[in-house]
C-alpha positions in Angstrom: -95.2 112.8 44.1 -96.8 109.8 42.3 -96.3 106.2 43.7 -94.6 103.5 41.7 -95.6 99.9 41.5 -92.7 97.8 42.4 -93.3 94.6 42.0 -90.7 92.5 41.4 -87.1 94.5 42.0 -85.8 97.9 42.3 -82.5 98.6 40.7 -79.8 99.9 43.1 -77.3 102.0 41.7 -74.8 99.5 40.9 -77.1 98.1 38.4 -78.2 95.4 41.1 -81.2 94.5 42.1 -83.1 95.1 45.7 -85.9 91.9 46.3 -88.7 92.8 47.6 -89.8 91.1 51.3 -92.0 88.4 51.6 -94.8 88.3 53.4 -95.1 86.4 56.3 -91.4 85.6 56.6 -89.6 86.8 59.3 -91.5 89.8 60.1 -91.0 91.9 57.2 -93.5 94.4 56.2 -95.6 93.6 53.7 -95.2 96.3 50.3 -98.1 98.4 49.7 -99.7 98.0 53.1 -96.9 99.2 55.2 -94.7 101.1 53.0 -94.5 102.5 50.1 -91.9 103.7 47.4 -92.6 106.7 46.0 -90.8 108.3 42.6 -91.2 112.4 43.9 -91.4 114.6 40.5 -90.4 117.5 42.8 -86.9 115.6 43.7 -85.9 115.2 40.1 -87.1 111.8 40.1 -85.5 110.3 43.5 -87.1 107.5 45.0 -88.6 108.2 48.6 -90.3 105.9 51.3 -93.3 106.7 52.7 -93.4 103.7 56.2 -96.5 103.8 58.2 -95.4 101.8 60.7 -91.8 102.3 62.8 -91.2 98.8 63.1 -90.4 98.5 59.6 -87.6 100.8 59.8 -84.7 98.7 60.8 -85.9 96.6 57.5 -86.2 99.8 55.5 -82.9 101.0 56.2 -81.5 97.2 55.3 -83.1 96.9 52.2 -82.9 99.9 50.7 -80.1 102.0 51.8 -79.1 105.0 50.5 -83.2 105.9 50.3 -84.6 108.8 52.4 -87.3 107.6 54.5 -90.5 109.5 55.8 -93.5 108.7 58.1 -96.7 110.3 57.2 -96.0 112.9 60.3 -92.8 114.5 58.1 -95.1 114.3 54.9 -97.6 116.8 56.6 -95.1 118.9 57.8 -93.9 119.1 54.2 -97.1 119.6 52.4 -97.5 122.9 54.7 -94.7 124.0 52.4 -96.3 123.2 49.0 -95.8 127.0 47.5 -91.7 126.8 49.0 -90.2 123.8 46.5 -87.0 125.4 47.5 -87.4 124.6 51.1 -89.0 121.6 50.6 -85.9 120.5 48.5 -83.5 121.7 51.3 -85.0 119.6 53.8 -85.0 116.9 52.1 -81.0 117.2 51.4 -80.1 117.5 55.2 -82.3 114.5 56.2 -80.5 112.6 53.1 -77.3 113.9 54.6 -77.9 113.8 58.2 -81.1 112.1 58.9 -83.6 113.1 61.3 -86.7 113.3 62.0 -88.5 116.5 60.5 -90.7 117.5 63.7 -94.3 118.8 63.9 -94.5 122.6 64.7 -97.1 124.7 66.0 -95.8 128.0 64.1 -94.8 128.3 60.0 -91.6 126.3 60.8 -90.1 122.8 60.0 -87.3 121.4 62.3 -85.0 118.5 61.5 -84.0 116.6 64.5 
């Protein structure tokens, strides 16, 4: 994965465009200090969101729906399974799907919840 610099807009797949918050304004989190898009070369390309901080995910889901969002937690469960792309790839399509939460695991396993 490799993280873009959006500054400015994202295009949406109508061909619209997504503004980015401002910060200050009404709580919003501020780009590139609480969340971050990120192009993954592993997903053909999709667009991911990386959110540090819960509180930005009502905003998250407003702003940019459609977009699979992670919180560093889910990340390092996922890294674990850098040599399975396959698996990696799976999970991602049921939390696109379903959502969820991929939880921490003691053992070699990934849960969604």
């Amino acid at each position: 994965m490799r993280i873009r610099d959006f500054k400015g807009t994202l295009s949406s797949k109508d061909g619209g465009e997504t503004k980015q918050p401002i910060p200050g304004k009404g709580g919003e989190p501020i780009q590139n200090k609480d969340y971050y898009l990120v192009e993954s070369k592993l997903l053909d390309g999709e667009v991911i969101i990386l959110c540090k901080i819960k509180s930005a995910l009502k905003y998250l889901r407003k702003e940019y729906p459609g977009i699979v969002i992670y919180f560093p937690p889910e990340i390092e469960e996922l890294c674990r399974l850098k040599e399975d792309e396959d698996a990696i790839k799976k999970i991602h399509l049921i939390k696109k799907k379903f959502g969820g939460w991929i939880v921490p695991s003691k053992d070699n396993t990934v849960t969604v919840k």
